[in-house]
C-alpha positions as CSV (number, residue, x, y, z in Angstrom):
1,X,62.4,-10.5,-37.0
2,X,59.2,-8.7,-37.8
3,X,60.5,-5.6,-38.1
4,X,63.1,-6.8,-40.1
5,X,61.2,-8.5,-42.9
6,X,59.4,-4.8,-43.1
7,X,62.3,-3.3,-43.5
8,X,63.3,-5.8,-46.3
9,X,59.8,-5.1,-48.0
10,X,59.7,-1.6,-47.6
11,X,63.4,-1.6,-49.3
12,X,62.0,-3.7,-51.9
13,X,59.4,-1.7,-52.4
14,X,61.0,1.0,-52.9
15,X,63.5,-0.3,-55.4
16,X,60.5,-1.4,-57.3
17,X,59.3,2.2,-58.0
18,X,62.4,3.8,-58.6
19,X,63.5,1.1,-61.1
20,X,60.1,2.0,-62.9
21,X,60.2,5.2,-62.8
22,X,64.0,5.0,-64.2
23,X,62.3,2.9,-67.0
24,X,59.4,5.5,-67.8
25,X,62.8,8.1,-68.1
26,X,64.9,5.9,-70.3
27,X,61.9,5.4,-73.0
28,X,60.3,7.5,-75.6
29,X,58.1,9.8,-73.9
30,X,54.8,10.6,-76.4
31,X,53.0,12.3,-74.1
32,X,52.8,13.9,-70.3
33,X,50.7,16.6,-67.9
34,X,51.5,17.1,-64.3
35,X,49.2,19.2,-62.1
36,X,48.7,20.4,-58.8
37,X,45.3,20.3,-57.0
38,X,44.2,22.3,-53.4
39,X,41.6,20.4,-51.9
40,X,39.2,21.4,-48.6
41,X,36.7,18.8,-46.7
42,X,35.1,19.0,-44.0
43,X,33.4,15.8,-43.6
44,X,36.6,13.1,-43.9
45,X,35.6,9.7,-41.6
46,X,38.2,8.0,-39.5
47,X,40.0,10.7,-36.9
48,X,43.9,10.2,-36.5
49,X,43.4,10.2,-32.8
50,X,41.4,9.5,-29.8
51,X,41.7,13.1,-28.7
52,X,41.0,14.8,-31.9
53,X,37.9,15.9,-34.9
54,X,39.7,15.5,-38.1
55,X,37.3,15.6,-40.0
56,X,38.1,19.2,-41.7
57,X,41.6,18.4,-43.7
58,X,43.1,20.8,-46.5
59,X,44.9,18.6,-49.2
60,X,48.0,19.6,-51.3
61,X,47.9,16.8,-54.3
62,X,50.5,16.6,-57.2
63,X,49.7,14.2,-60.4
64,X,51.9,13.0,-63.4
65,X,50.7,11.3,-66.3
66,X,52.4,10.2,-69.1
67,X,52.5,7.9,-72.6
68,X,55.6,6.1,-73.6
69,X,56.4,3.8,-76.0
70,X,56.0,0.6,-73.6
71,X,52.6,2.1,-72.0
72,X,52.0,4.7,-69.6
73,X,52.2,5.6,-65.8
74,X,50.5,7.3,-63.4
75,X,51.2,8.9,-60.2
76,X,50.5,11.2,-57.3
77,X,51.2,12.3,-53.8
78,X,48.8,13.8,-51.3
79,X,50.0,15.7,-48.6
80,X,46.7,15.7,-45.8
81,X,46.6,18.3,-42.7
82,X,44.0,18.6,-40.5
83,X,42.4,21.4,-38.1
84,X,43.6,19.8,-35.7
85,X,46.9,19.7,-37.0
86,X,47.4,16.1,-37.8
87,X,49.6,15.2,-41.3
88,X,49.3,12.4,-43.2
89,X,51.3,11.8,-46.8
90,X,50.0,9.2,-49.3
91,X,51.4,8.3,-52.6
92,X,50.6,6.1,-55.6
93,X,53.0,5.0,-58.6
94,X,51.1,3.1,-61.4
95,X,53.0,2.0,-64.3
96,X,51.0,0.2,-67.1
97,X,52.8,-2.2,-69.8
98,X,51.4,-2.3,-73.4
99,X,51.2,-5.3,-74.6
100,X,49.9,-4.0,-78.0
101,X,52.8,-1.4,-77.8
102,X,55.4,-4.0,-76.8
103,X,54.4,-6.8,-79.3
104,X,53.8,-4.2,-82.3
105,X,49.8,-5.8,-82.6
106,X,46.8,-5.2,-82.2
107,X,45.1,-6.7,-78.6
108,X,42.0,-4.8,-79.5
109,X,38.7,-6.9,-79.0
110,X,35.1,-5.5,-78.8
111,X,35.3,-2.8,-77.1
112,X,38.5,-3.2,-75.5
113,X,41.2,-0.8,-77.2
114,X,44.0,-2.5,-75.6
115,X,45.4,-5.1,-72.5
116,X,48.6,-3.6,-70.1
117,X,50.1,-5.5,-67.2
118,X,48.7,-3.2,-64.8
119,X,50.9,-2.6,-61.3
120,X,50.3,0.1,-58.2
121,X,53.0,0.9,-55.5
122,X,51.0,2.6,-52.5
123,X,53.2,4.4,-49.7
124,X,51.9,6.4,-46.5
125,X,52.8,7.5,-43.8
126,X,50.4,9.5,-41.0
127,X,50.0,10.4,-37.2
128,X,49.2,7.6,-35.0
129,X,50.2,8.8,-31.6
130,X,47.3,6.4,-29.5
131,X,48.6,3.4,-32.2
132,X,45.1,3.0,-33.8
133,X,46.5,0.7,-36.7
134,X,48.6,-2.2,-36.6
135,X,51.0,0.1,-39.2
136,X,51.8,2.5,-36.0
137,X,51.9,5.3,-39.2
138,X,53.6,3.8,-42.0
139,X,52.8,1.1,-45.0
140,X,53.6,-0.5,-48.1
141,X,51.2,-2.2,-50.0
142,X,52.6,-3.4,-54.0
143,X,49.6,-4.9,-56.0
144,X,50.2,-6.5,-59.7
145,X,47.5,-7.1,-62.4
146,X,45.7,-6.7,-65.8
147,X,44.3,-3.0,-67.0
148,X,42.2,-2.5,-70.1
149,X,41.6,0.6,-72.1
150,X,38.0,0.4,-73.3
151,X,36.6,2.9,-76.0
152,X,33.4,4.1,-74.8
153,X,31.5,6.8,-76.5
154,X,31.9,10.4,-75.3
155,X,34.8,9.7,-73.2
156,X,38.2,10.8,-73.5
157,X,39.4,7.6,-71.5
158,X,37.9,4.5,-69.6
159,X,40.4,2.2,-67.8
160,X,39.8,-1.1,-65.9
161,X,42.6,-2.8,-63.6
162,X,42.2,-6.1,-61.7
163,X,45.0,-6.2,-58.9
164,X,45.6,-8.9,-56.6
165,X,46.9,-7.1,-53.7
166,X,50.1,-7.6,-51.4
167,X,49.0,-5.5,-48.5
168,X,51.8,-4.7,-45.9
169,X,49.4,-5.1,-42.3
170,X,46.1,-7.2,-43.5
171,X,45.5,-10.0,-45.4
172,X,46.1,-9.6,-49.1
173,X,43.0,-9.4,-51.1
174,X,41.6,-8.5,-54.4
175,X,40.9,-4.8,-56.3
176,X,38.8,-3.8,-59.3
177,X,39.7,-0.1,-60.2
178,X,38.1,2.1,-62.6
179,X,38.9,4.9,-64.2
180,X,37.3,7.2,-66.2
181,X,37.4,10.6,-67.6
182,X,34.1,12.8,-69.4
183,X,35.0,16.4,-71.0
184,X,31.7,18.6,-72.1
185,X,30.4,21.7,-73.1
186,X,27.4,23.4,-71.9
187,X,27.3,26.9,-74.2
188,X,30.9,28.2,-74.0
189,X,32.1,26.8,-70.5
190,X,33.8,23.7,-70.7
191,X,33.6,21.0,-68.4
192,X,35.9,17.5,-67.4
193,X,34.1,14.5,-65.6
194,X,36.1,12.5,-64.4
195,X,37.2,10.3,-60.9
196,X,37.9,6.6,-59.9
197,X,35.8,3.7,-58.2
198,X,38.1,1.3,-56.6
199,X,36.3,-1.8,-54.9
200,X,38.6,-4.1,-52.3
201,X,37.2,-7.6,-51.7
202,X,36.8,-8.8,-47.7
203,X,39.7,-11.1,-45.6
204,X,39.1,-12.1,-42.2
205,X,40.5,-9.1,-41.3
206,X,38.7,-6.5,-43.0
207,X,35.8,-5.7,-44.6
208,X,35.3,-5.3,-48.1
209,X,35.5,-1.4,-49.0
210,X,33.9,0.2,-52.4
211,X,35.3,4.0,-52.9
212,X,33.5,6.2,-55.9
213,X,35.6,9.2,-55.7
214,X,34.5,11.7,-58.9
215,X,34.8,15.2,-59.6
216,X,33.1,17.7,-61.7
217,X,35.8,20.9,-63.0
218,X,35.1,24.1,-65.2
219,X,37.8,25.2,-67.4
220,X,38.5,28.6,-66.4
221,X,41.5,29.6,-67.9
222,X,39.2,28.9,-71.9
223,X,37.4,32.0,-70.7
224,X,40.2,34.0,-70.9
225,X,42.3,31.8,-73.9
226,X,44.0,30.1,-72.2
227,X,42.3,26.1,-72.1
228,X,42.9,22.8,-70.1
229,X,45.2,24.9,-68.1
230,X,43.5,26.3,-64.8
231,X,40.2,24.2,-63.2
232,X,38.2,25.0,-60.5
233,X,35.0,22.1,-59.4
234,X,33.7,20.3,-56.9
235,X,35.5,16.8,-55.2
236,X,32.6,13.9,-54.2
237,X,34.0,11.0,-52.3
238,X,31.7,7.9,-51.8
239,X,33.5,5.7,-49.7
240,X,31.5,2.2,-47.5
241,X,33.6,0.9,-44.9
242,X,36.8,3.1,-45.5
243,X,40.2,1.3,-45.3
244,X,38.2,-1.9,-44.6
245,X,36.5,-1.0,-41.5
246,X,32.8,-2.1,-40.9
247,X,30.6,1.0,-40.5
248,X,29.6,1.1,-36.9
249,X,32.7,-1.0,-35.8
250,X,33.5,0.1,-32.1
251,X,31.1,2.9,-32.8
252,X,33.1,4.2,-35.6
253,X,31.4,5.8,-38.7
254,X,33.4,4.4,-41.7
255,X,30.7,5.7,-44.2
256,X,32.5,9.1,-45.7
257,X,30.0,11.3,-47.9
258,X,32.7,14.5,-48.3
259,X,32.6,17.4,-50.4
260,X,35.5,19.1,-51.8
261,X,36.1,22.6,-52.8
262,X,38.9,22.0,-55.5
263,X,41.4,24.2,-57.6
264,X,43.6,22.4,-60.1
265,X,46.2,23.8,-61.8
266,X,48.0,21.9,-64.8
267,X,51.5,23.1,-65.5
């Protein structure tokens, strides 16, 4: 019966994103970028296996982003392989509702520009061969919220989300994610700023989990006039007690301090 309620989720799940992505199709589209982004680590916490060093991974990530008349969405997938030649694909959908868009006026207070029904689908699927997680390689977590766009000086954006999260294998839980996103200039090279912290509160099953993941990119294609198109930077991830696991649980190091070597090209 337990794996057939997952099966039932995961369906539902599924549903869930298409039906929104359907939606962000059907409406007036006002604006959109999609991207792709090489990625190399060598210091990634948490092996896939017993037997292996994962810590070295190459990533291959694709983003979309887009404004529509209801709000906006935002998604990616990563596709992970290791040196040791484990795989793992992750995947987020996060569709935003307007509620200044929907309703015509203004929700704009202080320095809050507007409030959204905020909503994240999370998918993956990765190795497990020695069955490490209770997933055995596979989850579907669906959290649901409120997002505000705050105007802050300097910045091009700043979102905060609060999600109550529906996870698929722990406890559900709570989420504070922000967003935020910093271009520059320093003579004629031209910079972008910008990253994510997400912070996950504690069950009785995990641990609660803080993950400031930022990244610092020149523009290189302005140098040769063409802007905003081809990036090349630095990736720092911040992560305490990744995926809920208690640094120096059974041993484990769940502390990740990685650097990426990054290339982003926006289409």
């Amino acid at each position: 019966m337990k794996i057939k309620n997952h099966t039932l989720k995961s369906c539902a799940l599924t549903l869930v994103g298409g039906a929104l992505l359907s939606s962000a199709a059907a409406a007036e589209m006002q604006w959109s970028d999609n991207s792709f982004t090489l990625l190399h680590g060598e210091d990634y916490e948490l092996d896939y296996s017993l037997s292996t060093d994962d810590s070295t991974r190459d990533v291959i990530t694709f983003e979309h982003v887009s404004g529509h008349s209801w709000g906006d969405v935002f998604l990616f997938v990563d596709r992970l392989h290791s040196s040791d030649g484990s795989d793992e694909t992750y995947a987020e959908i996060s569709p935003r509702l307007s509620l200044g868009k929907l309703s015509g006026s203004g929700w704009s207070f202080g320095p809050v520009k507007d409030v959204l029904f905020a909503a994240t689908l999370e998918m993956g699927s990765f190795d497990d061969p020695d069955r490490l997680t209770r997933s055995e390689g596979s989850f579907n977590n669906l959290l649901t919220g409120v997002g505000f766009d705050l105007a802050v000086p300097g910045f091009a954006f700043v979102q905060a989300n609060v999600y109550h999260r529906n996870n698929d294998y722990e406890e559900n839980n709570e989420q504070l994610t922000l967003v935020w996103g910093l271009p520059f200039k320093i003579g004629k090279a031209e910079f972008v700023y910008d990253g994510f912290a997400d912070w996950t509160s504690a069950t009785e099953d995990q641990h609660s989990s803080l993950n400031v993941t930022s990244q610092l990119k020149l523009d290189l294609g302005n140098f040769w006039g063409n802007p905003k198109k081809l990036y090349a930077g630095i990736e720092y991830v911040h992560w305490n007690d990744k995926f809920g696991v208690k640094d120096g649980t059974f041993g484990l190091d769940s502390n990740e301090r990685n650097v990426n070597l990054i290339f982003k090209l926006h289409l």
